[in-house]
BAMIBA-821192 format. One record per residue: residue in three letters; x, y negated, z of N, C-alpha, C in turn. Coordinates in steps of 0.2 Angstrom, whole numbers, plus 2048, in hexadecimal, padded with zeros to 3 digits. Example, Ala and Ser with C-alpha at 12.3 -4.5 7.8 and 13.67 -1.06 7.14 Angstrom:
! BAMIBA-821192
Ala84281C82783E816827842810827
Ser84080B823844805824840800827
//
This chain:
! BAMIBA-821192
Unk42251FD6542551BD6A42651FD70
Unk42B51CD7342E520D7A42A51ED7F
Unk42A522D8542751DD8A428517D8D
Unk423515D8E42550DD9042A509D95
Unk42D503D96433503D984334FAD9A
Unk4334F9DA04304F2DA34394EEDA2
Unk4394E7DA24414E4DA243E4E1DAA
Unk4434E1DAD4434DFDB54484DADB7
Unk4494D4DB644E4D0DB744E4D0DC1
Unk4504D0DC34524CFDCC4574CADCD
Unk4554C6DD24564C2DD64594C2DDB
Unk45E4C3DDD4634C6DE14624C0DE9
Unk4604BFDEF45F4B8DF24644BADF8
Unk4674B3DF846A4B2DFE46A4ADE02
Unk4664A9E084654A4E0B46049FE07
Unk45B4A4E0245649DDFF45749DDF9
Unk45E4A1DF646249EDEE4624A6DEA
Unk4624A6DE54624ABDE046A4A9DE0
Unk46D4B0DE14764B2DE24774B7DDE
Unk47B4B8DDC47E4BFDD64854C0DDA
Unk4874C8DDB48E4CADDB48F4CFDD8
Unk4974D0DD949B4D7DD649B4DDDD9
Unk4984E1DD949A4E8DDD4984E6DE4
Unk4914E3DE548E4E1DEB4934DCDEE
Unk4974D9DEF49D4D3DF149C4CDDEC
Unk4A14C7DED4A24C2DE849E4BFDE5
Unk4974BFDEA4924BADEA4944B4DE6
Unk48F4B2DE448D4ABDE14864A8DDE
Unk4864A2DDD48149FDDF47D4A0DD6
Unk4784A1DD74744A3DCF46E49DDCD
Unk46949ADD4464495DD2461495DD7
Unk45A492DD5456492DD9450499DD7
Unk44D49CDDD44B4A0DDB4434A0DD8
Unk43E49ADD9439497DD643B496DCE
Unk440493DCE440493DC6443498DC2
Unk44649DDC544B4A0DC24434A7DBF
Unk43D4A6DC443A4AADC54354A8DBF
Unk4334A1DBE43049EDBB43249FDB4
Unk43849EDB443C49EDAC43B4A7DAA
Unk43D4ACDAE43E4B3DAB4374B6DA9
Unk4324B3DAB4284B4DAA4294B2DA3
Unk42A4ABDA242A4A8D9C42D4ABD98
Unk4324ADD974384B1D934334B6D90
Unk4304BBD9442C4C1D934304C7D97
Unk4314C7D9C4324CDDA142D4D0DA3
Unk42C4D5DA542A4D9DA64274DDDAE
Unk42C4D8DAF42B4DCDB84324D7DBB
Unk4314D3DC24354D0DC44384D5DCE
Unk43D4D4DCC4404D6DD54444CFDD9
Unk4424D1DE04444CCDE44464CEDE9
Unk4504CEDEA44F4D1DF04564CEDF3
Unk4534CDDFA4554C9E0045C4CEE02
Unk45F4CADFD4674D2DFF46B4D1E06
Unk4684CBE0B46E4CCE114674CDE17
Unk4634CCE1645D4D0E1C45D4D4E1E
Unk45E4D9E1E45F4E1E214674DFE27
Unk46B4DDE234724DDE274714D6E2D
Unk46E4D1E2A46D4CDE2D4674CFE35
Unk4644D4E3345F4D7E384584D0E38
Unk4564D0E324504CCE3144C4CFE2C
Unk4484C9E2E4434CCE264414C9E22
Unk4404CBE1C43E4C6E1643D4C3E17
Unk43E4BCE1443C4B4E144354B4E10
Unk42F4B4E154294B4E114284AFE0C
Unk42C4A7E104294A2E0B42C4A1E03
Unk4334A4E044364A6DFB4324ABDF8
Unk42F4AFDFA42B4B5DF94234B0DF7
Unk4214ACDFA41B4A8DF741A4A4DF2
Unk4224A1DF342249CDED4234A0DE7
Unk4284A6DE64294A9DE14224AADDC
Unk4204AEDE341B4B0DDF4144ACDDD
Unk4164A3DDD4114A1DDB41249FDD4
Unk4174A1DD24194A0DCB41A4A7DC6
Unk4194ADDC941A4B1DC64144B6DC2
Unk4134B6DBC40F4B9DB940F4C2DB9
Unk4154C5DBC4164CBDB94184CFDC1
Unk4174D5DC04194DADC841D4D7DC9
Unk41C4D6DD04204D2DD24264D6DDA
Unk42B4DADDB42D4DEDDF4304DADE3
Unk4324DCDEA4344D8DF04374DEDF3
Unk43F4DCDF74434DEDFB4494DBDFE
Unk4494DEE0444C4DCE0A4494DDE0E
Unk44B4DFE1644A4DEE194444E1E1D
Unk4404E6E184394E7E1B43A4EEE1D
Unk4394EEE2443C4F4E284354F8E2D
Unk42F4F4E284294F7E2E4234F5E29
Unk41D4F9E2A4184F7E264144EFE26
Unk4134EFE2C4134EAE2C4144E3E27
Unk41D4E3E2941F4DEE2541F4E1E1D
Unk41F4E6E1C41E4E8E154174E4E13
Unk4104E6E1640C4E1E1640A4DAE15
Unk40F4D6E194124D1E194124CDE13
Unk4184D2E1141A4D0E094174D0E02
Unk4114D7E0340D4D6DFF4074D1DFE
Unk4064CFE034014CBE054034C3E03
Unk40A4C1E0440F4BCE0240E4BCDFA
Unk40B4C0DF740A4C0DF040F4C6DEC
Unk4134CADEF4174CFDEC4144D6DEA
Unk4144DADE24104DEDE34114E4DE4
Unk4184E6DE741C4EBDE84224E8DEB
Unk4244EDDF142A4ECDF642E4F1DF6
Unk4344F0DF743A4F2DF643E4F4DFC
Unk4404FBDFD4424FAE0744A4FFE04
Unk44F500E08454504E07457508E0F
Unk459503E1145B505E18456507E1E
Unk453501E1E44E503E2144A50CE21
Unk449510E1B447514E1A44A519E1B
Unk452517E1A45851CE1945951EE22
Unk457518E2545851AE2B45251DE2F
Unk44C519E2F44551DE31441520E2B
Unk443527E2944152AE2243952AE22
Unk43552AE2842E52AE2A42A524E26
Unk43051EE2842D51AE2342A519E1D
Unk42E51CE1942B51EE1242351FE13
Unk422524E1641B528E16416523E18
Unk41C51FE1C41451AE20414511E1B
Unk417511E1741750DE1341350EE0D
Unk415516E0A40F518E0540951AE08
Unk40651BE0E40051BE103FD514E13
Unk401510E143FF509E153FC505E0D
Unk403505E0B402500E04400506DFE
Unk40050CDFE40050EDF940650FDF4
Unk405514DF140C517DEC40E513DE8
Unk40A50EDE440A50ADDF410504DE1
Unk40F500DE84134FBDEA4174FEDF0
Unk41B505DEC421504DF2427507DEE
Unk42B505DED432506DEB437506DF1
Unk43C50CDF044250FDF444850EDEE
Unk44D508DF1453507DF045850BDF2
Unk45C50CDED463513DF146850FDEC
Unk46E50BDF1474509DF047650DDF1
Unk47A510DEC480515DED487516DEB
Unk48B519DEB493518DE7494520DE8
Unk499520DDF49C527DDE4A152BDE6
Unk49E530DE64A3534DED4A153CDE9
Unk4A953EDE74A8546DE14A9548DE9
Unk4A8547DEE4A654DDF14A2552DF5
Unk49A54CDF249454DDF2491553DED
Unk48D554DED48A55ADE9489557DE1
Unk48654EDE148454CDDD489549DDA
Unk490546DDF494542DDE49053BDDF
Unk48C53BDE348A531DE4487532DEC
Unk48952DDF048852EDF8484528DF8
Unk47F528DFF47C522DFF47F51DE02
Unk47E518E02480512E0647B50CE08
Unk47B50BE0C474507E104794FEE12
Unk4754FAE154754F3E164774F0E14
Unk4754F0E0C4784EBE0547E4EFE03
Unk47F4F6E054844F8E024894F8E05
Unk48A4F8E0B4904F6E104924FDE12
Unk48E501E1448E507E1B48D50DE15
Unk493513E15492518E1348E51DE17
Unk489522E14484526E1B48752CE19
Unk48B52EE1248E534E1348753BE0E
Unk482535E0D47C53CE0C47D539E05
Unk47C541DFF47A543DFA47453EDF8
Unk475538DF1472534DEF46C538DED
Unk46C53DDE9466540DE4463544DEA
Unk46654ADEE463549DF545E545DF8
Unk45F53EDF745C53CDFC457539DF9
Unk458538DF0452534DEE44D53BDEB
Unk45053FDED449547DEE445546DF2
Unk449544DF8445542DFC44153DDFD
Unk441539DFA43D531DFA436532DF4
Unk439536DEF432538DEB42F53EDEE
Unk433540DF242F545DF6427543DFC
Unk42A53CDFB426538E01420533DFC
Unk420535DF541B532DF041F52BDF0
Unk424529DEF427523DEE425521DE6
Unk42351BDE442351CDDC42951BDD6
Unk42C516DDA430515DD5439515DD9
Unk43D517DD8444518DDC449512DD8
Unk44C50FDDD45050ADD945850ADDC
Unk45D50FDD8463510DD9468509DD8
Unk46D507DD9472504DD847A507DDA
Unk47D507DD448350ADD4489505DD9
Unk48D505DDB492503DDB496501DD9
Unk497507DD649C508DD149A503DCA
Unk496502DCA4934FDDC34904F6DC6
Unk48E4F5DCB48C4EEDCD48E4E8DCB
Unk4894E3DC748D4DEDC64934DFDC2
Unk4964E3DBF49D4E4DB949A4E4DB3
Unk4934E3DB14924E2DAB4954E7DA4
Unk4974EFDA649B4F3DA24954F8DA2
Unk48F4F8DA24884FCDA1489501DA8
Unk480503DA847E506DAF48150CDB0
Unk48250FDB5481515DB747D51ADB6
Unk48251CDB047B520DAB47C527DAC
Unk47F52BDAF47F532DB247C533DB8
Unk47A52CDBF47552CDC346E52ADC1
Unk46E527DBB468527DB946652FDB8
Unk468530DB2466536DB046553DDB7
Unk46853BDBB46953FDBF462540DC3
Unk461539DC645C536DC845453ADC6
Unk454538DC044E536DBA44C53FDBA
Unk452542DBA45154ADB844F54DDBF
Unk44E549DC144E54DDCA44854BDCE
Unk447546DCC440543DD1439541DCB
Unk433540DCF42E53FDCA42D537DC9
Unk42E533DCD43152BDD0434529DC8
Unk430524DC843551FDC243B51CDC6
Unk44051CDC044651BDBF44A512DBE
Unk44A50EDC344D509DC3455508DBF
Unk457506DBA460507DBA45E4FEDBD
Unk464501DC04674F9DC246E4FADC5
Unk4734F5DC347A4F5DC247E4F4DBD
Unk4804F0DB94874EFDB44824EEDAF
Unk47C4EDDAE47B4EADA547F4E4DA4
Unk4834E3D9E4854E0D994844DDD94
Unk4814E4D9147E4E2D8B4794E4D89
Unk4754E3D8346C4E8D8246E4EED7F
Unk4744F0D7E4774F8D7C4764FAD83
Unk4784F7D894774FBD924714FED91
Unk46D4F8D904654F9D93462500D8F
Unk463500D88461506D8446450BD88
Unk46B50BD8946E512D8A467513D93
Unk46750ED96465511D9C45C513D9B
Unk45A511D95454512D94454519D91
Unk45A51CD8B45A522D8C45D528D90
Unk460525D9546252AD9A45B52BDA1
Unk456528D9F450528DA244D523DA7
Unk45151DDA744E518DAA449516DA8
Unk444516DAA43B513DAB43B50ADAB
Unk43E506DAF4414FFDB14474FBDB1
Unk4494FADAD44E4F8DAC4524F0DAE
Unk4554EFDB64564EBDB745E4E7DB7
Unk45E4E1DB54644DCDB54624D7DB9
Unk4694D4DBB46A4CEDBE46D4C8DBB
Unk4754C9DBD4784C3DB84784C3DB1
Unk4774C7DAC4764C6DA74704C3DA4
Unk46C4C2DA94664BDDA74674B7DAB
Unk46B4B8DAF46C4B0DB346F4ACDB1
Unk4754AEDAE4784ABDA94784A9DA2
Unk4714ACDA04704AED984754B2D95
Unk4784B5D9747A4BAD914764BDD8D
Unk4704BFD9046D4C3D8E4674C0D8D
Unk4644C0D8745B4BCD884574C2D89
Unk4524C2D8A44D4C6D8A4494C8D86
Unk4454C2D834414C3D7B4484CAD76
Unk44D4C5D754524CAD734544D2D73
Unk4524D1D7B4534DAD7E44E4DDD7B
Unk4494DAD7D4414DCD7B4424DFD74
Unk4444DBD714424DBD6A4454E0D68
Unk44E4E2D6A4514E7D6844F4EED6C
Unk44D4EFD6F44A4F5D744444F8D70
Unk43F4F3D6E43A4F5D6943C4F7D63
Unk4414F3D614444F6D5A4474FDD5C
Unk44A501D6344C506D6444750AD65
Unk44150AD6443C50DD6543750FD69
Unk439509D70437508D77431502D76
Unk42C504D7B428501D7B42B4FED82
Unk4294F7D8142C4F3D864244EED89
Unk4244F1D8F41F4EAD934214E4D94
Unk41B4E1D9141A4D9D904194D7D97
Unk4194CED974174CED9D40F4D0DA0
Unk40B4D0D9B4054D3D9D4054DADA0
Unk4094E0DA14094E7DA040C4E7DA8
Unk4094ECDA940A4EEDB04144F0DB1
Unk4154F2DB741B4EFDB841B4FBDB8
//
């Protein structure tokens, strides 16, 4: 058996509502985010994400009380992001019942943060999000991009998540652009990239489609492997993925396994 490999459905939230789009844009409405959370536990997920995708731009901070309710129905790690731009409210949110927080911009801008989030919360509950899109005229070819993906910073992607495992981050959660929401499988050369470079577990997230994506991202070294619409919509069921990824020779965390 390979190493273990969690399934991550995420929750994308916009004003209260689980939202799905394309290439970060063309938003739309997906549920509610109490049942959509309720339902993917039952499924057999692995680990759940939540994250408050206009808070940062909007210049707020997480909605603790979608953050309370979720987590009153969630059996499995449960992650949270948006918004958390200080330890404090990273506290906040773990105490809301979240068991790991998710920051991007925030960090990108005050790098110090890092250090004071893993000395606050500990390495186990803190994840570094890095949006980014191909630029061949970076070292790595991928540049980052901060406030939901809006704002180019110009800095070398693999660069800066050197930097982020450098700060004891535990786990790094990339998102292509160039694959967001297109359901044509992840970005599997920033995987790889990623995965070979840092000692940080490897989130894929961007473009699954099918349960052929999630395999290739789990071979190119993703550790977590997260989706959105194709669980919101059922394309894809879970127990199903599960079942095929085991049969790939992946040992896949249950809802009882740590995230």
């Amino acid at each position: 058996m390979k190493e273990a490999i969690t399934i991550m459905p995420c929750l994308d939230m916009r004003e209260g509502r689980v939202v799905k789009g394309v290439r970060f844009v063309d938003i739309q409405d997906a549920g509610d985010p109490v049942e959509c959370a309720r339902a993917y536990c039952q499924a057999g997920a692995g680990a759940l994400a939540l994250l408050d995708i206009t808070a940062t731009v909007e210049g707020r901070p997480t909605m603790l009380d979608v953050v309370r309710r979720v987590a009153a129905v969630t059996t499995v790690p449960f992650t949270v992001g948006g918004g958390i731009a200080d330890p404090a409210h990273a506290e906040a949110v773990i105490k809301a019942g979240a068991d790991r927080v998710s920051t991007s911009s925030a960090v990108f801008r005050t790098p110090r943060l890092m250090e004071e989030l893993v000395g606050t919360l500990g390495p186990d509950r803190v994840t570094v999000a890095i949006d980014v899109d191909r630029n061949p005229a970076l070292p790595s070819g991928y540049e980052v991009y901060i406030d939901g993906g809006r704002t180019a910073t110009g800095v070398d992607a693999l660069e800066w998540a050197k930097r982020v495992d450098g700060c004891g981050v535990s786990v790094i959660l990339p998102t292509s652009r160039a694959t967001d929401g297109a359901r044509t499988g992840y970005d599997l050369p920033l995987i790889r990239a990623l995965s070979s470079a840092v000692s940080a577990r490897i989130v894929a997230s961007g473009g699954a489609g099918t349960m052929e994506h999630f395999l290739q991202a789990a071979q190119a070294g993703a550790a977590i492997l997260l989706a959105a619409s194709v669980f919101h919509y059922q394309i894809i069921d879970i127990p199903a993925l599960t079942s095929f990824l085991r049969q790939s020779g992946y040992h896949v965390a249950g809802p009882a396994g740590a995230e």
